[in-house]
C-alpha positions as CSV (number, residue, x, y, z in Angstrom):
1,X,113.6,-67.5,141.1
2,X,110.2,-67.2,143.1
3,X,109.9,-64.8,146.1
4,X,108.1,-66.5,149.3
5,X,105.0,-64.6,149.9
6,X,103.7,-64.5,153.6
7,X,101.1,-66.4,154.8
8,X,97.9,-63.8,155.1
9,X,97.4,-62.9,158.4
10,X,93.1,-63.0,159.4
11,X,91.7,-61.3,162.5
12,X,90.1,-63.9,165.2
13,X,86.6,-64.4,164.7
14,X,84.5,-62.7,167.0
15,X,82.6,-64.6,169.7
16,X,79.7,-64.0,167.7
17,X,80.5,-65.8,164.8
18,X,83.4,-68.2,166.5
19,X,82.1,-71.5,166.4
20,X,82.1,-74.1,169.9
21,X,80.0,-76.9,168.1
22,X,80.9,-76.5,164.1
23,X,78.8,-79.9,163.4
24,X,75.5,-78.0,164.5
25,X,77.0,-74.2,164.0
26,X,76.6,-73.0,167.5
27,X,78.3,-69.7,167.9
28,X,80.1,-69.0,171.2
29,X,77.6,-66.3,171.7
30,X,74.3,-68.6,171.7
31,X,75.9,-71.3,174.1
32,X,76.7,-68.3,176.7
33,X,73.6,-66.8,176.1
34,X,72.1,-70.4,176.4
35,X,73.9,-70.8,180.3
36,X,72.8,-67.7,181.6
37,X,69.1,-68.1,180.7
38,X,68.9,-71.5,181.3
39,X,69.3,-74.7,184.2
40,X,72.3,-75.9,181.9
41,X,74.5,-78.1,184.4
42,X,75.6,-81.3,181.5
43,X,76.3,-82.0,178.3
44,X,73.4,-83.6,178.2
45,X,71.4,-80.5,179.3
46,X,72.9,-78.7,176.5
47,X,72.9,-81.3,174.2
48,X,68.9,-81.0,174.8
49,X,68.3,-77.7,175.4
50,X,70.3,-76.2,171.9
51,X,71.7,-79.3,170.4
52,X,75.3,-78.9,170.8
53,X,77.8,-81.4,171.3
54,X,74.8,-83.8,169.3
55,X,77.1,-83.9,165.9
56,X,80.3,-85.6,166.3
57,X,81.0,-85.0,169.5
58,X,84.1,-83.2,168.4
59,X,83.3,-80.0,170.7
60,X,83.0,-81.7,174.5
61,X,85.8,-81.1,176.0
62,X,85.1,-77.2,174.8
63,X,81.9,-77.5,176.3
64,X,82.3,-79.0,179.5
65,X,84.9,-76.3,180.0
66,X,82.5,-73.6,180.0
67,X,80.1,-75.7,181.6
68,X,82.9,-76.0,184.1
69,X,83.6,-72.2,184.0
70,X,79.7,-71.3,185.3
């Protein structure tokens, strides 16, 4: 007879290290950093400016909600 063994439990990533465009490995931290500093009002601006949302397209609704949240 084989006992179930739990699932291992991991720690959320920090924002640092948590990815919003995993195609192009943008961390939450460089796209925030990225809207403060910059004229960032698209996708297309971001898209530009530090590439994300240019892989697979994957990540847009993510980024158009923090574009929506500045």
């Amino acid at each position: 007879m084989q006992l179930a063994v739990a699932p291992e439990v991991t720690e959320p990533a920090p924002s640092d290290a948590r990815y919003v465009c995993a195609c192009l490995r943008i961390t939450e931290r460089e796209l925030l950093s990225t809207l403060s500093s910059a004229n960032i009002r698209t996708l297309r601006d971001l898209r530009r400016t530090i590439g994300a949302g240019d892989g697979c397209t994957a990540c847009h609704r993510t980024l158009q909600r923090y574009l929506d949240a500045g």
